[in-house]
PyMOL commands that place a pseudoatom at each C-alpha (Angstrom):
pseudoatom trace, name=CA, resn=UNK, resi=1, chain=A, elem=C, hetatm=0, pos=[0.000, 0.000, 0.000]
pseudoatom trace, name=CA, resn=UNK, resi=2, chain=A, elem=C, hetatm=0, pos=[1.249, 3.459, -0.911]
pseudoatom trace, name=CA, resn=UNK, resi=3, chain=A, elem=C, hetatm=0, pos=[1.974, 5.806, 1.557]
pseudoatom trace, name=CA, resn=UNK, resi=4, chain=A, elem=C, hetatm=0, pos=[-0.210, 8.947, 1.016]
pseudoatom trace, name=CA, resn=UNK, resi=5, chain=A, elem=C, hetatm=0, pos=[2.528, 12.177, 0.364]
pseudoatom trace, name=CA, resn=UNK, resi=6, chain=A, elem=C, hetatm=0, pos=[2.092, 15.153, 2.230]
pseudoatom trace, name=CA, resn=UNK, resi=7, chain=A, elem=C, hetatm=0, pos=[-0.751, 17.583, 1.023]
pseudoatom trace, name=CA, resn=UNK, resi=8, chain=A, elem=C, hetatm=0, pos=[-1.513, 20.800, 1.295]
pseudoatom trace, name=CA, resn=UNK, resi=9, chain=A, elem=C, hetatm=0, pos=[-5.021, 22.114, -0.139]
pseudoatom trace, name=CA, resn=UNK, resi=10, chain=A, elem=C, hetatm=0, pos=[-3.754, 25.702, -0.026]
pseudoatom trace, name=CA, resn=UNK, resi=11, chain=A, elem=C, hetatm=0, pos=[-0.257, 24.851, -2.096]
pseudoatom trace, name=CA, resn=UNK, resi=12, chain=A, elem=C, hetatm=0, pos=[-3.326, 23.415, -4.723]
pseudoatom trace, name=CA, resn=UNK, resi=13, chain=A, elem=C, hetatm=0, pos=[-5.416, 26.116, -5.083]
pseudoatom trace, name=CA, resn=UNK, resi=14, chain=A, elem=C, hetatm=0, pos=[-3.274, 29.098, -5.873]
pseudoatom trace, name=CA, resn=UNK, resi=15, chain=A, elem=C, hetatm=0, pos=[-0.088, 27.112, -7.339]
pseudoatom trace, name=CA, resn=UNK, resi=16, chain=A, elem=C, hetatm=0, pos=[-1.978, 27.857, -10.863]
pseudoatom trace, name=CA, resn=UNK, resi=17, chain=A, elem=C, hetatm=0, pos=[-1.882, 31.920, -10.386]
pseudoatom trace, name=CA, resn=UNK, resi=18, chain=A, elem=C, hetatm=0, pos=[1.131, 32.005, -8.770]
pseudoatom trace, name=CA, resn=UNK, resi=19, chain=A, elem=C, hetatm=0, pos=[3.119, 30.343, -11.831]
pseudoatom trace, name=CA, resn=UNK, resi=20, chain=A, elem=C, hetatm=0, pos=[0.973, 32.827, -13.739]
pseudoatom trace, name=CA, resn=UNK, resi=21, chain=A, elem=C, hetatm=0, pos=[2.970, 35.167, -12.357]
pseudoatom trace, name=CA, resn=UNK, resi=22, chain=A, elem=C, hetatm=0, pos=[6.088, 33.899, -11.554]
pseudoatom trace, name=CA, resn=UNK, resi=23, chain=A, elem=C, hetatm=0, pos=[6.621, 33.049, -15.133]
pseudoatom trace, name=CA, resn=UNK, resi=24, chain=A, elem=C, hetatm=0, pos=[6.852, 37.267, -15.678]
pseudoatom trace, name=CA, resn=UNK, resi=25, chain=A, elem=C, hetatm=0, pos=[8.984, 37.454, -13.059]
pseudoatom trace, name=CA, resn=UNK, resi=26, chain=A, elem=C, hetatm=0, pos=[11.869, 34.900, -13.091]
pseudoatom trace, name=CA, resn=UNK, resi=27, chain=A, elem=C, hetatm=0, pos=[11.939, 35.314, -17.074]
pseudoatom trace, name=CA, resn=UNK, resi=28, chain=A, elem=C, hetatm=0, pos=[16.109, 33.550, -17.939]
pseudoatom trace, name=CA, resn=UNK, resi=29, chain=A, elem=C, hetatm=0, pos=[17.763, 31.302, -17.053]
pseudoatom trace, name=CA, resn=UNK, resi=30, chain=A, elem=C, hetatm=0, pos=[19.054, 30.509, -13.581]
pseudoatom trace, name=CA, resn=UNK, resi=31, chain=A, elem=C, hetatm=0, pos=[18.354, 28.582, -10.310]
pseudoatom trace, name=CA, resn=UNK, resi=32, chain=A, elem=C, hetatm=0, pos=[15.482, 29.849, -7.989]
pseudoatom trace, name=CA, resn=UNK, resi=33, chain=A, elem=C, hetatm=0, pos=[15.900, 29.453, -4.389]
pseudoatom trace, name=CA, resn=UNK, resi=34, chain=A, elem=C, hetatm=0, pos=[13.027, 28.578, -2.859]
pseudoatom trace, name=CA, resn=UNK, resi=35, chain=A, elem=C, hetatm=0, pos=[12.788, 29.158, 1.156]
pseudoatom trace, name=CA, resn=UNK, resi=36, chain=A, elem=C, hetatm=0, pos=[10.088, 26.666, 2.546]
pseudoatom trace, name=CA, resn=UNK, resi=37, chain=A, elem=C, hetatm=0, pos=[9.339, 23.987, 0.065]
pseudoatom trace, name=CA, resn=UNK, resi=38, chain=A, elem=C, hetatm=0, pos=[6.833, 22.600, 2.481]
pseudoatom trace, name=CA, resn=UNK, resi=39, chain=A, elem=C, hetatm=0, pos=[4.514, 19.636, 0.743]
pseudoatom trace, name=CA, resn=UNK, resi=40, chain=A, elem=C, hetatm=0, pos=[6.693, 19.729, -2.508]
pseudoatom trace, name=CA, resn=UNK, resi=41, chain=A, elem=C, hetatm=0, pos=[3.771, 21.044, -4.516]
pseudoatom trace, name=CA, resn=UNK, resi=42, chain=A, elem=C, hetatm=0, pos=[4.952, 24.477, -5.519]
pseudoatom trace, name=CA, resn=UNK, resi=43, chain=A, elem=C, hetatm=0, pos=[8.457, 23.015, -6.726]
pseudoatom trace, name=CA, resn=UNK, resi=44, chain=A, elem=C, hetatm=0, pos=[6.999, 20.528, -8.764]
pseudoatom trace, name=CA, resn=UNK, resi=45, chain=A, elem=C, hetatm=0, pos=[4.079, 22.306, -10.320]
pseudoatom trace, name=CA, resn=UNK, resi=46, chain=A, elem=C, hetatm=0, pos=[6.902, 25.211, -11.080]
pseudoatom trace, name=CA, resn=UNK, resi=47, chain=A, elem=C, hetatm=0, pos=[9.470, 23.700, -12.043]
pseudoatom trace, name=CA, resn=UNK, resi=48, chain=A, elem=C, hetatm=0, pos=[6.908, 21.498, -14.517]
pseudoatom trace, name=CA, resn=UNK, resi=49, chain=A, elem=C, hetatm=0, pos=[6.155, 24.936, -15.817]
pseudoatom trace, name=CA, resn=UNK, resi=50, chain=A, elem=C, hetatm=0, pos=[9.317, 26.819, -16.367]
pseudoatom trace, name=CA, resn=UNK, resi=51, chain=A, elem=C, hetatm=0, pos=[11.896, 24.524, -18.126]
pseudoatom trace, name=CA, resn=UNK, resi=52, chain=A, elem=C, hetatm=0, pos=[14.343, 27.288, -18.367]
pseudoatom trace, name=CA, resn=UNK, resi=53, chain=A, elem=C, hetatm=0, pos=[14.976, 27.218, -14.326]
pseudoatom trace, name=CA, resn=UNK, resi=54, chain=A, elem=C, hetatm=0, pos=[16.521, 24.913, -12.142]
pseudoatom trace, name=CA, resn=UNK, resi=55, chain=A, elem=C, hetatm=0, pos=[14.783, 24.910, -8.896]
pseudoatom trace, name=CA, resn=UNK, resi=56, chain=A, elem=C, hetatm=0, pos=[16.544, 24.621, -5.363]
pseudoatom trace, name=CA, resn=UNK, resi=57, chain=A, elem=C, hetatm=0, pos=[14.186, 23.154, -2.660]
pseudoatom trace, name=CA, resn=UNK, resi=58, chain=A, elem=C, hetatm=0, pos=[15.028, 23.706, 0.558]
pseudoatom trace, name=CA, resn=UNK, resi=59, chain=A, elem=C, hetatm=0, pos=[13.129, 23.571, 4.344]
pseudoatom trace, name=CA, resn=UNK, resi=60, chain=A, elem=C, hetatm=0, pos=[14.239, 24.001, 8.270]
pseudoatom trace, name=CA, resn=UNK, resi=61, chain=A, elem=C, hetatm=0, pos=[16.106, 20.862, 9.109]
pseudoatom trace, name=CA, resn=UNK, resi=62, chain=A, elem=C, hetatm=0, pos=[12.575, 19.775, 10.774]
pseudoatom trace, name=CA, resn=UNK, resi=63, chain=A, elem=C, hetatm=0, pos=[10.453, 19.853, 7.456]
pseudoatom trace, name=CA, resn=UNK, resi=64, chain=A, elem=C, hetatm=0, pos=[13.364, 18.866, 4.615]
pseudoatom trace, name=CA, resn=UNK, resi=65, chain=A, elem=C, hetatm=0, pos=[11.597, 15.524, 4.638]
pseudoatom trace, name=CA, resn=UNK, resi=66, chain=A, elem=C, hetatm=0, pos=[8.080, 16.358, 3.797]
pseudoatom trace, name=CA, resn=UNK, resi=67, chain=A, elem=C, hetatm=0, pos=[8.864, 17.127, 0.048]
pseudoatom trace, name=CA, resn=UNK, resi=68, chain=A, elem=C, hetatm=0, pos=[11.093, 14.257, -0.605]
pseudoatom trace, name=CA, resn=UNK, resi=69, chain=A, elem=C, hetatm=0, pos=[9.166, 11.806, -2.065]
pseudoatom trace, name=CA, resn=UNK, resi=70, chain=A, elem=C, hetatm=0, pos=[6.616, 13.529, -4.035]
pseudoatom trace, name=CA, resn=UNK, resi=71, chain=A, elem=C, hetatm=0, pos=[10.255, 15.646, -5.502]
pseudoatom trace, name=CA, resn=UNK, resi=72, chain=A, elem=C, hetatm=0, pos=[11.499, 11.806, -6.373]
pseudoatom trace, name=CA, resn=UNK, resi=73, chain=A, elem=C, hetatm=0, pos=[8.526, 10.546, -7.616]
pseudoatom trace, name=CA, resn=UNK, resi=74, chain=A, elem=C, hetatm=0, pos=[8.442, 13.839, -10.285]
pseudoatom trace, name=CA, resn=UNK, resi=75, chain=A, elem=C, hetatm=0, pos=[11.989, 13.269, -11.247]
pseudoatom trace, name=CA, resn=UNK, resi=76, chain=A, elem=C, hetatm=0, pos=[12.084, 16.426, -12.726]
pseudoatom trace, name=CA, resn=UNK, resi=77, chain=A, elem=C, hetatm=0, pos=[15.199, 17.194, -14.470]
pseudoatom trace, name=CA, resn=UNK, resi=78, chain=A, elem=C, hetatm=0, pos=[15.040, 20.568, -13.429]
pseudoatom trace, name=CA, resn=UNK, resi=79, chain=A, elem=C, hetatm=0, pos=[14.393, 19.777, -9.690]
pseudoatom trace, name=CA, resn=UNK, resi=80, chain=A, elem=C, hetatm=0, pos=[17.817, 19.999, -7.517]
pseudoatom trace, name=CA, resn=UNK, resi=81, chain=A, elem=C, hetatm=0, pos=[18.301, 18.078, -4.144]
pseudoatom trace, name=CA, resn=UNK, resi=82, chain=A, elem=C, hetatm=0, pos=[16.299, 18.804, -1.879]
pseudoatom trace, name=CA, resn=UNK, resi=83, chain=A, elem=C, hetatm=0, pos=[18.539, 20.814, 1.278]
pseudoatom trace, name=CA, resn=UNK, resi=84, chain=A, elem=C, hetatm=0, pos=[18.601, 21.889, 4.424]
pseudoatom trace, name=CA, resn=UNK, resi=85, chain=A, elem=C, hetatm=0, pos=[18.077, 25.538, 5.325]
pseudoatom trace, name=CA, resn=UNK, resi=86, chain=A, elem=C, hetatm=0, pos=[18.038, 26.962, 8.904]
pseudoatom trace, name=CA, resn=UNK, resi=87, chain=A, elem=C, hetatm=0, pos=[18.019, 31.114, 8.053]
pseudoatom trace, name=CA, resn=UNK, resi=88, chain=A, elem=C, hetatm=0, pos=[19.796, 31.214, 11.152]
pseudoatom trace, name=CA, resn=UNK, resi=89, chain=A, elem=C, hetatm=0, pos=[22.869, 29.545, 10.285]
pseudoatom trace, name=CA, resn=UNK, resi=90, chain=A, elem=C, hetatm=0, pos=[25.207, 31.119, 8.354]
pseudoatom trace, name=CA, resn=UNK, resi=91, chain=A, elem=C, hetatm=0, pos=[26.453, 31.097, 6.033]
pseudoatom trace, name=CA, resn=UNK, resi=92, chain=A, elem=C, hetatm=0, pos=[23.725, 29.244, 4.004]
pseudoatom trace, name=CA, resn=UNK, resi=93, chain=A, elem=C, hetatm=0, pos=[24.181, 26.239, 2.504]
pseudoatom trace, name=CA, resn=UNK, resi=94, chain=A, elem=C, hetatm=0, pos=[22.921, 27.877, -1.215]
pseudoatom trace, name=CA, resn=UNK, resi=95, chain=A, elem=C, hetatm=0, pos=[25.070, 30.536, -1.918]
pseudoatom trace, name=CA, resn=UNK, resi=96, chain=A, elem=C, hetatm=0, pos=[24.035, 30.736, -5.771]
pseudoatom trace, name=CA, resn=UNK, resi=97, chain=A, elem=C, hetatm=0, pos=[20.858, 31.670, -6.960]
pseudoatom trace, name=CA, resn=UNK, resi=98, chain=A, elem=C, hetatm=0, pos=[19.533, 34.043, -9.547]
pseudoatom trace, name=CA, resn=UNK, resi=99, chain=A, elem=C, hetatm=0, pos=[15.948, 34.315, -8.443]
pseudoatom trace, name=CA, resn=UNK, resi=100, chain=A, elem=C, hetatm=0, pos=[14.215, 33.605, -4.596]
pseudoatom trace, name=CA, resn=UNK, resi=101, chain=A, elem=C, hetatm=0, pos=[10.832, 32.315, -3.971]
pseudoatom trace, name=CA, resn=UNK, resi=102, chain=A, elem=C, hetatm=0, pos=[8.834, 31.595, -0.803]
pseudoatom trace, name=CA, resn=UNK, resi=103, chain=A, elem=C, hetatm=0, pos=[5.379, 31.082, -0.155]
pseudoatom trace, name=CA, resn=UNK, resi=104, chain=A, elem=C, hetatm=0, pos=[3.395, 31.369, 2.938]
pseudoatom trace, name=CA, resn=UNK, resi=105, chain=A, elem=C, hetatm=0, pos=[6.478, 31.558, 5.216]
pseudoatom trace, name=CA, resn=UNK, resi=106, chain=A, elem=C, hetatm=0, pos=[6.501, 35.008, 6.865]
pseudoatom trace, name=CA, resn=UNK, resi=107, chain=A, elem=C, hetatm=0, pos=[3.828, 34.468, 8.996]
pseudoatom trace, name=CA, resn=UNK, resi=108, chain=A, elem=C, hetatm=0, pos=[5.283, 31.491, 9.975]
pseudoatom trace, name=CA, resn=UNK, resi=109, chain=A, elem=C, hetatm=0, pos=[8.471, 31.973, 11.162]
pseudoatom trace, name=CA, resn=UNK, resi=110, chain=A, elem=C, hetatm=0, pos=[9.234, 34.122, 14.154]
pseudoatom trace, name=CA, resn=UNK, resi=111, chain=A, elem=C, hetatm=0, pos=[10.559, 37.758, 13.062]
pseudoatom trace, name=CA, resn=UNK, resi=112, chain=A, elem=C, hetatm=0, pos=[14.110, 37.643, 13.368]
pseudoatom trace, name=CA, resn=UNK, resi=113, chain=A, elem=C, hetatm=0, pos=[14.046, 34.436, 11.191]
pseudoatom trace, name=CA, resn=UNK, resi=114, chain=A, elem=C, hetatm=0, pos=[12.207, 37.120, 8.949]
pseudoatom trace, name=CA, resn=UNK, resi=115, chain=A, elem=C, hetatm=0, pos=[14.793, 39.261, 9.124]
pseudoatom trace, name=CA, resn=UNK, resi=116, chain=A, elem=C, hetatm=0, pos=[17.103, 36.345, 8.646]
pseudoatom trace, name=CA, resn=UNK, resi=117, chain=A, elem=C, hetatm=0, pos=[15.615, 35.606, 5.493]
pseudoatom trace, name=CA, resn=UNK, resi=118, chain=A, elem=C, hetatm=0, pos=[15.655, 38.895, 3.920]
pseudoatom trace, name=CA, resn=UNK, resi=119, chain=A, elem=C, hetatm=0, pos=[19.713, 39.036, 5.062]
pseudoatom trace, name=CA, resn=UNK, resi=120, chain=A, elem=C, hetatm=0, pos=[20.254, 35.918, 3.217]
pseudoatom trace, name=CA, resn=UNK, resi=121, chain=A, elem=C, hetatm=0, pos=[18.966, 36.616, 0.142]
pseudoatom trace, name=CA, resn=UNK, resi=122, chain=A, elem=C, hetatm=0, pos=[20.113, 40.362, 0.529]
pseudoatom trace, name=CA, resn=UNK, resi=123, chain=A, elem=C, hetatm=0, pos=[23.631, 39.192, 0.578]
pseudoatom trace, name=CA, resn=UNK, resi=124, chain=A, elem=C, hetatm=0, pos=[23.320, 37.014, -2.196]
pseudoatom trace, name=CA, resn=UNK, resi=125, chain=A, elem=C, hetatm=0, pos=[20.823, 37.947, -4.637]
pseudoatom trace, name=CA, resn=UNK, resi=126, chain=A, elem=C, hetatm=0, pos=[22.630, 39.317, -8.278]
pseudoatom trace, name=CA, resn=UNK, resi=127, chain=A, elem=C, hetatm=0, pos=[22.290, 42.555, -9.445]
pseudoatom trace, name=CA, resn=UNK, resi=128, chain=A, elem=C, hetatm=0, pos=[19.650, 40.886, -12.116]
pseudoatom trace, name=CA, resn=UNK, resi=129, chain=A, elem=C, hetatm=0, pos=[17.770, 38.875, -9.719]
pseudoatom trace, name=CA, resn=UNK, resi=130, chain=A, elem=C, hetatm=0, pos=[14.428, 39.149, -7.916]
pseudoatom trace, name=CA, resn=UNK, resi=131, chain=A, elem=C, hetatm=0, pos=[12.813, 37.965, -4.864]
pseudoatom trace, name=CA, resn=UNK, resi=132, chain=A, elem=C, hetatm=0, pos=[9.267, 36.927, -4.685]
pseudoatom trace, name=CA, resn=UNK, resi=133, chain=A, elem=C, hetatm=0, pos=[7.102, 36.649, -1.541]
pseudoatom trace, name=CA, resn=UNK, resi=134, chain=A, elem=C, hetatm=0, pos=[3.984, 35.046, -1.397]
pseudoatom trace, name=CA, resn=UNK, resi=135, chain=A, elem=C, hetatm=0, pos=[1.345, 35.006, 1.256]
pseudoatom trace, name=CA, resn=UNK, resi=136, chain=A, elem=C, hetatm=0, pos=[-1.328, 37.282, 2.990]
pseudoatom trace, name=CA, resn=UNK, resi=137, chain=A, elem=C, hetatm=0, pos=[0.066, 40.514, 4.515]
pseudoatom trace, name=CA, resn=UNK, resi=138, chain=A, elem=C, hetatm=0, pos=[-1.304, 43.352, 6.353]
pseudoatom trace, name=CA, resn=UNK, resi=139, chain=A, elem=C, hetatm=0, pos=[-0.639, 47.767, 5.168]
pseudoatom trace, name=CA, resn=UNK, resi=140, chain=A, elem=C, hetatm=0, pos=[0.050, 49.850, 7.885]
pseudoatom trace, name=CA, resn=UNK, resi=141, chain=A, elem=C, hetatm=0, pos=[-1.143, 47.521, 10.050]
pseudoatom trace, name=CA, resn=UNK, resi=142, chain=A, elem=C, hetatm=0, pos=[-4.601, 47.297, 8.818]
pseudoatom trace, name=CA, resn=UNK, resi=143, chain=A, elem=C, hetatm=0, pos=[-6.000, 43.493, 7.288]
pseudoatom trace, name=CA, resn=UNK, resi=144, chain=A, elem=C, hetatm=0, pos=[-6.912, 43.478, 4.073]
pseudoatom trace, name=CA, resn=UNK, resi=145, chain=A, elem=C, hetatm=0, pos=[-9.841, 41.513, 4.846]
pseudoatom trace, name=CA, resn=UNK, resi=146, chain=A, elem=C, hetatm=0, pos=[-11.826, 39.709, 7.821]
pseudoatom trace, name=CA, resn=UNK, resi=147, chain=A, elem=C, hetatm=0, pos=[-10.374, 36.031, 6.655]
pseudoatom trace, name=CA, resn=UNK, resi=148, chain=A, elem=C, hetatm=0, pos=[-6.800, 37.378, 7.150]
pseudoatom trace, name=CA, resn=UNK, resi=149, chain=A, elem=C, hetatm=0, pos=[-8.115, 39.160, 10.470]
pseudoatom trace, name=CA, resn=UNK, resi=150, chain=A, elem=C, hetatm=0, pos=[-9.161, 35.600, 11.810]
pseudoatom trace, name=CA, resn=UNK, resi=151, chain=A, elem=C, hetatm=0, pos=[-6.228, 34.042, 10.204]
pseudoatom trace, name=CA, resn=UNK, resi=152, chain=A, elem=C, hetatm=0, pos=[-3.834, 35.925, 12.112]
pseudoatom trace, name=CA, resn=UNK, resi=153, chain=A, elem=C, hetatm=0, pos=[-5.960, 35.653, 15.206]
pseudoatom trace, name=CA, resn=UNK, resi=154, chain=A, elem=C, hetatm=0, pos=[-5.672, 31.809, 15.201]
pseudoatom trace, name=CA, resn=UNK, resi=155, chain=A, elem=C, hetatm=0, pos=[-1.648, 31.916, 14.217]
pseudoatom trace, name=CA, resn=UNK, resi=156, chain=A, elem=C, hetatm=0, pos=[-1.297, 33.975, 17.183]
pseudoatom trace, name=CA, resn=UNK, resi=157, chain=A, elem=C, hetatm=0, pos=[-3.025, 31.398, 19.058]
pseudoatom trace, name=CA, resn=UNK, resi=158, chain=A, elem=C, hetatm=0, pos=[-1.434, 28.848, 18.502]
pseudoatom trace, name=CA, resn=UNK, resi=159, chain=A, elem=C, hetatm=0, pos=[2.269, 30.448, 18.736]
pseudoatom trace, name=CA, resn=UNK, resi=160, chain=A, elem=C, hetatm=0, pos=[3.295, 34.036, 19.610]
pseudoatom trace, name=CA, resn=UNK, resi=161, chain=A, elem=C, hetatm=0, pos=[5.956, 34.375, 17.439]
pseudoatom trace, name=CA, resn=UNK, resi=162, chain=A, elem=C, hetatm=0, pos=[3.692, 33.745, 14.928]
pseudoatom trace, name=CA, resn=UNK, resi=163, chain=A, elem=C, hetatm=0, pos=[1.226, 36.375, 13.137]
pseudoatom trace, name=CA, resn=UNK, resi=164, chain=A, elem=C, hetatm=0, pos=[0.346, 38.192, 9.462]
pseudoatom trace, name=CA, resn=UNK, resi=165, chain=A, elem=C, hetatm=0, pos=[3.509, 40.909, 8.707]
pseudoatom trace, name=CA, resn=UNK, resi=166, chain=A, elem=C, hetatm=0, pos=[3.075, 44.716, 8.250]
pseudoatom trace, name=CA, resn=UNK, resi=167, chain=A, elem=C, hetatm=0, pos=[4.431, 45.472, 4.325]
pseudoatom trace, name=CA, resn=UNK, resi=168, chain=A, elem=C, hetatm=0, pos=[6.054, 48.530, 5.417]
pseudoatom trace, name=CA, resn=UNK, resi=169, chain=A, elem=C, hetatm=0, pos=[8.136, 46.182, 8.351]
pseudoatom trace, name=CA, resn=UNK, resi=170, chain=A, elem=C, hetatm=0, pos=[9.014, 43.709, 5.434]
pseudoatom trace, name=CA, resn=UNK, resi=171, chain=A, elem=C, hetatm=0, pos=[9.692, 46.811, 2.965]
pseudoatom trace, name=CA, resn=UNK, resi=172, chain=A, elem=C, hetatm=0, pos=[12.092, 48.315, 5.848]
pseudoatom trace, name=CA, resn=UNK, resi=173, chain=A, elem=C, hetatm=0, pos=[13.453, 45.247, 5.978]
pseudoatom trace, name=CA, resn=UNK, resi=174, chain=A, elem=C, hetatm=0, pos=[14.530, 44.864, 2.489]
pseudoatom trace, name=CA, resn=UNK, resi=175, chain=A, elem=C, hetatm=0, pos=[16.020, 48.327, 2.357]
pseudoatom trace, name=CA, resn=UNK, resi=176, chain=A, elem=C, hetatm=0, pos=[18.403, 47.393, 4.936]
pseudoatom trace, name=CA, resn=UNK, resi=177, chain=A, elem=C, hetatm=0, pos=[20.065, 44.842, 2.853]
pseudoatom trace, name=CA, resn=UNK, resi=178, chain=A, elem=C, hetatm=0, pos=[19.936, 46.564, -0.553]
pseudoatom trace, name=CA, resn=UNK, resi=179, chain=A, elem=C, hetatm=0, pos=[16.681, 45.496, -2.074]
pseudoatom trace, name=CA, resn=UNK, resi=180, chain=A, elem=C, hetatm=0, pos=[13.432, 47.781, -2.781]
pseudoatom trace, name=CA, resn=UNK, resi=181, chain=A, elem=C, hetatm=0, pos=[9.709, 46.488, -2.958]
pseudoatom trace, name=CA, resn=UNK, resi=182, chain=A, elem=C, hetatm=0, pos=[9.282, 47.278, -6.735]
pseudoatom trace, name=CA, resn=UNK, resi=183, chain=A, elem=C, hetatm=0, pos=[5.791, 45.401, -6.905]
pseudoatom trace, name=CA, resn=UNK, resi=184, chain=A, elem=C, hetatm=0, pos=[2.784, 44.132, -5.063]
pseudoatom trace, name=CA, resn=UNK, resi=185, chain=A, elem=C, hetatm=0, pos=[0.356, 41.620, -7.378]
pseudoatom trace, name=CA, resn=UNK, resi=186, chain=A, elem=C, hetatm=0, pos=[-3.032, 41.414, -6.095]
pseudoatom trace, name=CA, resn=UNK, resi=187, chain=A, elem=C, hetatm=0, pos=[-3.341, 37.376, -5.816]
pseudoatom trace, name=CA, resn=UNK, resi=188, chain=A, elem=C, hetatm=0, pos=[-6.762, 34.990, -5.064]
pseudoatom trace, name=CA, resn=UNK, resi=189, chain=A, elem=C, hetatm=0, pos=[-7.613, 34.230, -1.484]
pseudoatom trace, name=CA, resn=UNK, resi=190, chain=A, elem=C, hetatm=0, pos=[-6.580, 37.949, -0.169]
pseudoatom trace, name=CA, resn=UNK, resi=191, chain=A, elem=C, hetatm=0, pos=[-2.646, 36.801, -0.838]
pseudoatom trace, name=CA, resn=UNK, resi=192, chain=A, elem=C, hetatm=0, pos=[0.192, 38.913, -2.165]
pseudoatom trace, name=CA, resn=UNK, resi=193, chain=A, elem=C, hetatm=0, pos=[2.880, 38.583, -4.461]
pseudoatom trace, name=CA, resn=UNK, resi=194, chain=A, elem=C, hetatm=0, pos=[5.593, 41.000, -3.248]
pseudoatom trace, name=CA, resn=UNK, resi=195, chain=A, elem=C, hetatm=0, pos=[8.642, 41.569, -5.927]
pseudoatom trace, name=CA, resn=UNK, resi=196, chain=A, elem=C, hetatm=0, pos=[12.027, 42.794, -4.451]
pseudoatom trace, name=CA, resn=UNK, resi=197, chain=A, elem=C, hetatm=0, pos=[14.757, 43.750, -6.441]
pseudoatom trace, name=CA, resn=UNK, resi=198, chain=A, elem=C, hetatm=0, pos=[18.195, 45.064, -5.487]
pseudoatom trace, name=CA, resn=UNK, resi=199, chain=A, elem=C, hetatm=0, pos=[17.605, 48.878, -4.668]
pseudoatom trace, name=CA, resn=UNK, resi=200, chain=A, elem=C, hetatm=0, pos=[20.107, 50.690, -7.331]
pseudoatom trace, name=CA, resn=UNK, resi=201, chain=A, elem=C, hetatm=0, pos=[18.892, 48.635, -10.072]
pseudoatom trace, name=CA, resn=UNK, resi=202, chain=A, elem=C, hetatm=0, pos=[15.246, 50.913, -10.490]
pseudoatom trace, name=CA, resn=UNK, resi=203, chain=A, elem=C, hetatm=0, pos=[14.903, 54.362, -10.839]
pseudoatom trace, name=CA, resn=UNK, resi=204, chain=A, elem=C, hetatm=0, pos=[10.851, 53.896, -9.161]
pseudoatom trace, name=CA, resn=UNK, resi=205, chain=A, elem=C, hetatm=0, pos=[10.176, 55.062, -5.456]
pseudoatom trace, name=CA, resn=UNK, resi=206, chain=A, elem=C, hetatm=0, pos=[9.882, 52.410, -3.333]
pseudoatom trace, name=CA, resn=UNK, resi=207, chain=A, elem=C, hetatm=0, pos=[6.071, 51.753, -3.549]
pseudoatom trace, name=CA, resn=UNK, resi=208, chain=A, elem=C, hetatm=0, pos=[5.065, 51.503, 0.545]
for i in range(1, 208): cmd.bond("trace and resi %d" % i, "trace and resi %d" % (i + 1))
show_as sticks, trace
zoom trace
């Protein structure tokens, strides 16, 4: 008998207008880092869709196993091993990466892994790369809607550390390490695409 893989019903309703938009965004060649593979559905449904990537899975040491059987079972050529990433620990163990991806993460993690994050990819991201972050946010400290407002409500419930993220923090947070908000896609489900891109590279105000 098979073992069931690891689902997520969220990862399968918006992994459709996410590539949508992702395939704008991360439009050459390169390898996309993505923070917080999770299930394994977002790699393989975007790396299915955008041959000219090579896509870098990686989760904390304590979730690195939920994606690796549905990622063997794809054998996508374009699929990397699957690694181990603590934002904590530096320096990371994915150095190299064009593009950055993570979905439904900042809410997650507590906020100095946030900021963690953002230094990571801050120190490495290329002039001509772009980091996209996915998931439902909060401007000026206002919810964008009462699903969100619950959302955040039961997070907080269930951890402290854990809660929806002002834009303006996370834009603050980028400009510290070099990179500017540059855009912020409406997406289904009251969810967000924001697009960060290194700061001297765009002549356009930073748009929070």
């Amino acid at each position: 008998m098979t073992t069931p893989l690891p689902f997520s019903q969220a990862c399968e309703n918006n992994k459709a207008p996410i590539l949508e938009r992702l395939r704008e965004i991360f439009n050459a060649a390169g390898t996309v880092l993505e923070i917080g593979t999770g299930t394994g559905q977002h790699a393989v449904h975007f790396a299915a869709g955008m041959h000219h990537l090579q896509w870098q899975p990686t989760d904390h040491p304590r979730a690195a196993h939920l994606a690796v059987a549905r990622l063997e079972q794809a054998a996508l050529p374009n699929i990397l091993p699957m690694l181990e990433l603590d934002v904590g620990n530096t320096p990371w163990v994915v150095r190299e990466f064009r593009w950055a991806f993570s979905a439904n993460t900042a809410h997650i993690m507590a906020w100095t892994e946030v900021e963690q994050m953002f230094q990571g990819i801050g120190a490495s991201l290329p002039d001509d790369g772009t980091f996209c972050l996915y998931g439902p946010f909060r401007h000026q400290g206002k919810f964008t809607s009462e699903s969100n407002r619950a959302f955040d409500q039961s997070l907080r419930s269930q951890a402290q550390h854990m809660g929806i993220r002002d834009i303006e923090d996370l834009s603050a947070l980028a400009q510290a390490v070099g990179l500017v908000l540059r855009e912020d896609y409406a997406m289904p489900a009251n969810n967000e695409m924001l697009v960060f891109v290194p700061g001297h590279l765009t002549n356009k105000r930073p748009i929070v």
